[in-house]
N, C-alpha and C positions, 0 to 999 in steps of 0.2 A: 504494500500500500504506500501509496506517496502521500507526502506530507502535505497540505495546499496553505499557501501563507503568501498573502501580499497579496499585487491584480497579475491576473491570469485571464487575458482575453480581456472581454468587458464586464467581469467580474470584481471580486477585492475577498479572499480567504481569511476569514479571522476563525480561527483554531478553536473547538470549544473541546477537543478530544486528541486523545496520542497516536501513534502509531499503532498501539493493541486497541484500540476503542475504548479506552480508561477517558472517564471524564477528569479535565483539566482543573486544578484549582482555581479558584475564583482571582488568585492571585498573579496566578500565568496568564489567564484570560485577559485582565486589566493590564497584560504588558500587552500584548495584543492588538487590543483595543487603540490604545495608546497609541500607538503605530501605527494605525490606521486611521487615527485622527489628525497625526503629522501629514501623514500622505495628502488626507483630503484637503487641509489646509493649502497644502504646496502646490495642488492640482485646482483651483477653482472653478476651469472650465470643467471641468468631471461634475457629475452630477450621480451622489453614491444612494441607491433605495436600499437602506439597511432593512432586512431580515429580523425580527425579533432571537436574536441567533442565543442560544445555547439552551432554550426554553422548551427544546422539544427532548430529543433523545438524550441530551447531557443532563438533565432534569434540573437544572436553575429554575427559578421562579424571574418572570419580569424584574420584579423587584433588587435581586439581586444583579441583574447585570445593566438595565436599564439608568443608574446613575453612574455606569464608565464611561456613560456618552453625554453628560453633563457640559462636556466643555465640545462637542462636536457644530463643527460649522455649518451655516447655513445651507452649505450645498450636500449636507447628508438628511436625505430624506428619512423622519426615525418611524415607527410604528408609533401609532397613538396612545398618549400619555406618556410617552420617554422623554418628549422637549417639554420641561418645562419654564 
């Protein structure tokens, strides 16, 4: 299995699992994150529709991943109720 991290086509890979299917800590994830919010900052013209991501098969709740996108720029589209 390959890893998928960063954009890949017209996509953007943010990791919520490992290589064996182990859900990531919340604390790997928010590096992640993170780096995906540099990116979109640096990339303006990009218009990124973020995924509710880690809320399905990684079993996070919204709540817990939905404020590592607190500081996410205007050009990332979040699911409703993450921008507040």
């Amino acid at each position: 299995m390959i890893f998928v991290c960063g954009l890949q086509g017209q996509s953007y890979g943010i990791p919520t699992k490992d290589h064996n299917i182990r859900t990531l800590p919340l604390t790997e994830v928010s590096k992640y994150v993170l780096e995906f919010i540099e990116f979109a900052e640096q990339h303006p013209e990009m218009t990124f529709e973020v995924t509710a991501i880690g809320t399905g098969l990684a079993g996070y709740k919204a709540a817990d991943i939905a404020p590592m996108f607190v500081a996410a720029p205007e050009n990332c589209v979040l699911p409703d109720g993450w921008r507040k």
